[in-house]
C-alpha atoms as an extended CHARMM CRD file, in Angstrom:
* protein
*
        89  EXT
         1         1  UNK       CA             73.1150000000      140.8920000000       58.7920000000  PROA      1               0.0000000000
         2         2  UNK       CA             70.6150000000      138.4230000000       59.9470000000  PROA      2               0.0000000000
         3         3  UNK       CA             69.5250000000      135.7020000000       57.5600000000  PROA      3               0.0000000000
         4         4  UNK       CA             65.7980000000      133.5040000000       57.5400000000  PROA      4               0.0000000000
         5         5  UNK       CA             68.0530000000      130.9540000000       56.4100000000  PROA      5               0.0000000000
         6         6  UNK       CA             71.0860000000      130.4880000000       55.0650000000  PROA      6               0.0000000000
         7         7  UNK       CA             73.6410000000      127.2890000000       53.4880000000  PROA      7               0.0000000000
         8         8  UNK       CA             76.7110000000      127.3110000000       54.6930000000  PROA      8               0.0000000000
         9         9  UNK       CA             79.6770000000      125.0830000000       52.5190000000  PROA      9               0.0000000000
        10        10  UNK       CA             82.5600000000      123.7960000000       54.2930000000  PROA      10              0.0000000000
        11        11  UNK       CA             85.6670000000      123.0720000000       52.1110000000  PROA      11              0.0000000000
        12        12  UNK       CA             88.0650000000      120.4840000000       52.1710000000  PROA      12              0.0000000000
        13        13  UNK       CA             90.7650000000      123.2130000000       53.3720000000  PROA      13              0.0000000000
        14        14  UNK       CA             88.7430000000      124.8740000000       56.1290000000  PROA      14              0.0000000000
        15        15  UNK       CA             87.1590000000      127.1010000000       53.6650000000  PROA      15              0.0000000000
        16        16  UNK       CA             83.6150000000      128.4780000000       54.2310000000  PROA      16              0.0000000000
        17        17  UNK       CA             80.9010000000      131.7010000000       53.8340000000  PROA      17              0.0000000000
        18        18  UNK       CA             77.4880000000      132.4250000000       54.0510000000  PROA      18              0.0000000000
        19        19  UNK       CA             75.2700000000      131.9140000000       51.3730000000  PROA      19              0.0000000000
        20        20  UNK       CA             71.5210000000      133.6600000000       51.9990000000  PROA      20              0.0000000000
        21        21  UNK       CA             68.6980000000      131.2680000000       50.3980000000  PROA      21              0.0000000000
        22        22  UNK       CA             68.0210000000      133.8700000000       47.6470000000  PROA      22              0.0000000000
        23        23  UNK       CA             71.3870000000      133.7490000000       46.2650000000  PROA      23              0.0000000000
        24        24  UNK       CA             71.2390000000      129.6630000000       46.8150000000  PROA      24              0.0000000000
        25        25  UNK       CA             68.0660000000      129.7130000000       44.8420000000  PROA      25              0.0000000000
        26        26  UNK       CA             68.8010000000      132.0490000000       41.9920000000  PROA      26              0.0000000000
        27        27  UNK       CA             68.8880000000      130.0430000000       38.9350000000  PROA      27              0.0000000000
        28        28  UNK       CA             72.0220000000      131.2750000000       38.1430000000  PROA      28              0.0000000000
        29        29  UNK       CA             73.6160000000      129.2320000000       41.1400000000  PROA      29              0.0000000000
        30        30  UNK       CA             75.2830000000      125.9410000000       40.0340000000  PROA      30              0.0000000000
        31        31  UNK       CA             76.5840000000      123.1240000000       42.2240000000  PROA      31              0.0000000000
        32        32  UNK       CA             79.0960000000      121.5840000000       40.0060000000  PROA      32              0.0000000000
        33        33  UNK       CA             79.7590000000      117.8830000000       39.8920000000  PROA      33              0.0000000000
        34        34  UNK       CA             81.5730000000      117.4800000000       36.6900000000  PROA      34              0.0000000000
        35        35  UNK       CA             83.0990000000      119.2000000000       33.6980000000  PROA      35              0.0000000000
        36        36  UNK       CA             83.3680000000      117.6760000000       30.0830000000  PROA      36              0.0000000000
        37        37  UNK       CA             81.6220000000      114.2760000000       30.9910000000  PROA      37              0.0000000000
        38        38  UNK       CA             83.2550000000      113.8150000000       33.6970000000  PROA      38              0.0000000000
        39        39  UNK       CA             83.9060000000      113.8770000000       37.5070000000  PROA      39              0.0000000000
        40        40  UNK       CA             85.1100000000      117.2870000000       38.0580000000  PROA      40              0.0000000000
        41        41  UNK       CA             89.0100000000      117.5710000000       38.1250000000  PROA      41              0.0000000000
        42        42  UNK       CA             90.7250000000      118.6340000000       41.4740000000  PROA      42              0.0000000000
        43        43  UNK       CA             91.8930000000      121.1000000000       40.0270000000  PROA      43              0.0000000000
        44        44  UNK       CA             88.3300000000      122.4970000000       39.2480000000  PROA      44              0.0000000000
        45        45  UNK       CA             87.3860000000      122.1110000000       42.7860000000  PROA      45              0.0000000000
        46        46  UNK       CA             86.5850000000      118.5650000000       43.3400000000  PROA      46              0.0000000000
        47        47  UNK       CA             84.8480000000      116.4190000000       45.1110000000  PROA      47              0.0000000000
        48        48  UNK       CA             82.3480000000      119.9830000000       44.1710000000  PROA      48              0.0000000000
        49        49  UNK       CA             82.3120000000      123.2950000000       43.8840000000  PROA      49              0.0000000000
        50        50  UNK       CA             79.9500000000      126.0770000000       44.3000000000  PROA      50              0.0000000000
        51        51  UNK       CA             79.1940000000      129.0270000000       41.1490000000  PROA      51              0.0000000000
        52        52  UNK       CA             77.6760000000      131.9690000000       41.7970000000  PROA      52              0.0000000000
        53        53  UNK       CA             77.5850000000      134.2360000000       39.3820000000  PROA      53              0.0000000000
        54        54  UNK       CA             76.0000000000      137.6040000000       41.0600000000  PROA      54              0.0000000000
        55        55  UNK       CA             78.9580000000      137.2210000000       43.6050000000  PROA      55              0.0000000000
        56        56  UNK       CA             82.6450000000      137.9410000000       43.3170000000  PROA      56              0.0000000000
        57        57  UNK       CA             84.8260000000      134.9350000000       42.4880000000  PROA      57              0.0000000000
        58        58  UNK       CA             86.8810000000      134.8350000000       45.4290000000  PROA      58              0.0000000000
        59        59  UNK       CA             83.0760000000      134.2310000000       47.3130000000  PROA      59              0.0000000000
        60        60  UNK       CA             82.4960000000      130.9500000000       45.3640000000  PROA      60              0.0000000000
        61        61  UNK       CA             83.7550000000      127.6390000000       47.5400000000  PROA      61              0.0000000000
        62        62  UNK       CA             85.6510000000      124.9300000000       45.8850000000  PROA      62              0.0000000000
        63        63  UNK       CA             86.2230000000      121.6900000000       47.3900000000  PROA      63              0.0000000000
        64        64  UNK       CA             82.9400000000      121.8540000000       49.1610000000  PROA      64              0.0000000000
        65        65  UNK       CA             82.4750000000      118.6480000000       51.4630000000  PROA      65              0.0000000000
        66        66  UNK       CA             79.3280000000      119.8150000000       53.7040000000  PROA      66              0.0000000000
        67        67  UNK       CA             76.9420000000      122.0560000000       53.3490000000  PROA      67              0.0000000000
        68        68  UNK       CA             74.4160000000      123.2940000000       55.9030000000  PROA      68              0.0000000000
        69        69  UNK       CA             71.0660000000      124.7630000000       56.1870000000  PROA      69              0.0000000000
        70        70  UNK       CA             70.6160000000      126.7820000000       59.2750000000  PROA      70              0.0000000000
        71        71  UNK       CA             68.3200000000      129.6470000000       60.6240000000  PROA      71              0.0000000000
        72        72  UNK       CA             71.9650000000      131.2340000000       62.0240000000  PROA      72              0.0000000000
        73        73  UNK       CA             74.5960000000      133.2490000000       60.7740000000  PROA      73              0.0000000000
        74        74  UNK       CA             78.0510000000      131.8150000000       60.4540000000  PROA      74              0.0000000000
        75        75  UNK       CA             79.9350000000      134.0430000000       58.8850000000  PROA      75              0.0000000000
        76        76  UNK       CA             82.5220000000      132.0850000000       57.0240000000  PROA      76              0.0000000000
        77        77  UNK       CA             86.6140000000      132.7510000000       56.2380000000  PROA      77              0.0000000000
        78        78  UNK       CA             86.0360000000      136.3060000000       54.3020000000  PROA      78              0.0000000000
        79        79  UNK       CA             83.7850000000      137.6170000000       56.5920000000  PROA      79              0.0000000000
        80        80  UNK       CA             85.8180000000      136.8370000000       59.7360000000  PROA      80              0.0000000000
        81        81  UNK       CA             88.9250000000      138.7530000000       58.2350000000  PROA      81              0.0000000000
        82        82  UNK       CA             85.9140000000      141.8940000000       58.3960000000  PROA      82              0.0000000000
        83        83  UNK       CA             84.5980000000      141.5620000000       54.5850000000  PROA      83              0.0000000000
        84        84  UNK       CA             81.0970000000      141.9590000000       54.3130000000  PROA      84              0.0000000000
        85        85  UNK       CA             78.8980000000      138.9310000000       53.5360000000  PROA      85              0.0000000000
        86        86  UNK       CA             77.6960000000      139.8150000000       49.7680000000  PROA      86              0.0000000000
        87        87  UNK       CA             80.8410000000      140.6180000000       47.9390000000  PROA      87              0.0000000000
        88        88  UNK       CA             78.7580000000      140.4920000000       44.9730000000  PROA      88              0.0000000000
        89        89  UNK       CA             77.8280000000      142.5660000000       42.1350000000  PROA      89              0.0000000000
């Protein structure tokens, strides 16, 4: 798979995938900050976490503390144990 350009999030934990711009720009897609008023919990995924609601769940980073805009392809934890890059729905 070969992206124009894709955001890659980096997790606190060495977490990360490959996000293609469509998905990043779907309006759907939330970068979450808080929850109730407030900073968002660890617990939740702090310092932020990433929703994205046409993918699987196990595809949406928590404890994001980079991201990355780049024309290459990263691949990320999932798809370096040979899961394909979508997982979605």
């Amino acid at each position: 798979m070969r992206f124009q350009v894709e955001i890659h999030p980096y997790s606190a934990e060495g977490y990360s995938t490959s996000i293609d711009m469509a998905t990043a720009l779907h309006p759907q897609t939330q970068m979450i900050l808080g929850f109730d008023g407030q900073v968002l919990p660890r617990a939740y995924g702090f310092p932020m976490k990433v929703r994205m609601p046409t993918w699987l769940g196990f595809k949406n980073p928590k404890h994001v503390t980079e991201m990355v805009v780049t024309n290459d392809y990263r691949g990320g934890y999932w798809e370096d144990q040979g899961y394909n890059w979508h997982s979605g729905l």
